[in-house]
C-alpha positions as CSV (number, residue, x, y, z in Angstrom):
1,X,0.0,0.0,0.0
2,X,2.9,2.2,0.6
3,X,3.8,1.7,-2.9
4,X,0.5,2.5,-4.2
5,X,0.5,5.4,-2.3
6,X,3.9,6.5,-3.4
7,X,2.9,5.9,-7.3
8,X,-0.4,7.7,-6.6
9,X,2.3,11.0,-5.1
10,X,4.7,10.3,-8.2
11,X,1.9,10.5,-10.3
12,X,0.4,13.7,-8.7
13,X,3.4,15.6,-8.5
14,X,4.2,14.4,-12.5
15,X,1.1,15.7,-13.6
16,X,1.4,19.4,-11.5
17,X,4.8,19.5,-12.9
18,X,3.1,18.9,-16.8
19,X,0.6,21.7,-15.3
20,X,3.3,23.8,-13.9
21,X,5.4,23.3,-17.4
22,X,2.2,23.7,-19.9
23,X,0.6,26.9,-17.4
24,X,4.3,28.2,-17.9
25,X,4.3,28.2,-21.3
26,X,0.6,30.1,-21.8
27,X,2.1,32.5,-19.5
28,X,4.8,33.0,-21.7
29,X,3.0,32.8,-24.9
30,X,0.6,35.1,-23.2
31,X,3.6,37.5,-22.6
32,X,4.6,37.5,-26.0
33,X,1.0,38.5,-27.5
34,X,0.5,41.4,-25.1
35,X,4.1,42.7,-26.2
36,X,2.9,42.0,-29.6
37,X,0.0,44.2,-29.0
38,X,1.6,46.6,-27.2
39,X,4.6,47.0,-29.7
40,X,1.7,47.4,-32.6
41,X,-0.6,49.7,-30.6
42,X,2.8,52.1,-30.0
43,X,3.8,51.5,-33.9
44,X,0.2,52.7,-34.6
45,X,0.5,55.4,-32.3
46,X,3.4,56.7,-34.0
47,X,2.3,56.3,-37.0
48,X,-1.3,58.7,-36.3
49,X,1.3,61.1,-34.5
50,X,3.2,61.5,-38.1
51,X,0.1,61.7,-40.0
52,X,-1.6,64.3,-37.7
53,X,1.8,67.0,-37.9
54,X,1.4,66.1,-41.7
55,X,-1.8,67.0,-41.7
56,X,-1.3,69.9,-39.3
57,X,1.6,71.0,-41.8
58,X,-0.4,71.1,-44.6
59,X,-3.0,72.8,-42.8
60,X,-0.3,76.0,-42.2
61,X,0.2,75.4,-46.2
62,X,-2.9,75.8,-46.9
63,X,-3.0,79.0,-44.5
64,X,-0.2,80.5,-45.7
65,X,-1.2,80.1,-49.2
66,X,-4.8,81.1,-48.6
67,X,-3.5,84.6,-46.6
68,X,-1.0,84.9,-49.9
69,X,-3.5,84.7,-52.3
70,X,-6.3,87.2,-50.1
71,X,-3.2,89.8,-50.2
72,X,-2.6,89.6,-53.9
73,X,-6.1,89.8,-54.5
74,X,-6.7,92.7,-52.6
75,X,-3.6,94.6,-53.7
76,X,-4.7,93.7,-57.6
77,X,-8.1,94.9,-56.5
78,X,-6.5,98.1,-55.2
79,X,-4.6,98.9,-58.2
80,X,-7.4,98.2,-60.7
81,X,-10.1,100.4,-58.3
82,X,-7.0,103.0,-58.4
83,X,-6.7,103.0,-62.2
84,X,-10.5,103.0,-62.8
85,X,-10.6,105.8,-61.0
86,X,-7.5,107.1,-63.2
87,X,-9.5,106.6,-66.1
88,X,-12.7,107.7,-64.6
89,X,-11.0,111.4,-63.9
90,X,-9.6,111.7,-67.0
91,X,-13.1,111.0,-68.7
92,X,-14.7,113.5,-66.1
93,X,-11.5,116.1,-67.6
94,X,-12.4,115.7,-71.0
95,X,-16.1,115.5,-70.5
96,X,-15.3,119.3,-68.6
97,X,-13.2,120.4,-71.3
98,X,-15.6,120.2,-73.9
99,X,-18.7,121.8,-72.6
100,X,-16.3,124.2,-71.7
101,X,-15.2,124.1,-75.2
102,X,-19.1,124.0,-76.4
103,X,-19.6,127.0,-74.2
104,X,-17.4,128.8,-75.6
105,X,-18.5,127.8,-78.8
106,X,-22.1,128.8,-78.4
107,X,-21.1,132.0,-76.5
108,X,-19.1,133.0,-79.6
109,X,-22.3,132.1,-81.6
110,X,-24.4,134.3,-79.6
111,X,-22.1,137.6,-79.6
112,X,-21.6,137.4,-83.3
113,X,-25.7,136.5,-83.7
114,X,-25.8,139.6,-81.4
115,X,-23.3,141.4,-83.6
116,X,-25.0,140.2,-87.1
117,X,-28.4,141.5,-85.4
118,X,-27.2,145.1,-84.3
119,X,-25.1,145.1,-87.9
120,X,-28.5,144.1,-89.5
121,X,-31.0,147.3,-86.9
122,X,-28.3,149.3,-88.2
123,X,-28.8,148.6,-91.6
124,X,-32.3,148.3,-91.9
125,X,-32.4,152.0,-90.2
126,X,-30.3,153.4,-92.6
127,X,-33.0,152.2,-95.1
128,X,-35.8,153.1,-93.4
129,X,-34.1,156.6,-93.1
């Protein structure tokens, strides 16, 4: 019986050893996958990190360019009001010019009208004289 109970321990402590061995080695495996994880969660992490300052680069592209293009635009904007206005001055000159001209003009019309009218009293009392 002492035998039987000595096989029965032999046996007992072989099969918490396997247990001990095979728990060991889901432990380890076990370790490996949560470092596997971890390494690709930090690798993915890095990864959204670089993409995000990409993005946040082209953002201040984008920016720059769009606060570029707003100043060109208004300083073309500015030049082109500036030489409408030019343009729209020197049509107002001309315009002045010649109704000052036509006043003149009709002026003169009227004085020698006025002129060909006395010249004409004149004469027609010398006929009727």
């Amino acid at each position: 019986m002492n035998e039987i109970i000595k096989g029965a321990k032999e046996q007992s402590l072989i099969s918490l050893t396997h247990q001990q061995t095979v728990m060991s080695e889901q432990m380890r495996q076990l370790a490996e996958t949560v470092d596997a994880v971890k390494e690709a969660a930090v690798t993915r992490q890095a990864s959204l990190e670089q993409q995000l300052d990409m993005t946040r680069e082209k953002f201040t592209e984008i920016e720059e360019a769009t606060f570029k293009h707003a100043n060109k635009v208004s300083s073309t904007l500015e030049s082109e009001l500036s030489r409408f206005e030019r343009v729209l001055s020197a049509f107002e000159k001309h315009l002045e010019r010649q109704a000052r001209d036509l006043s003149q003009q009709v002026e003169a019309k009227h004085n020698e009208i006025d002129l060909f009218l006395a010249d004409f009293k004149k004469e027609a009392e010398k006929e009727i004289s």
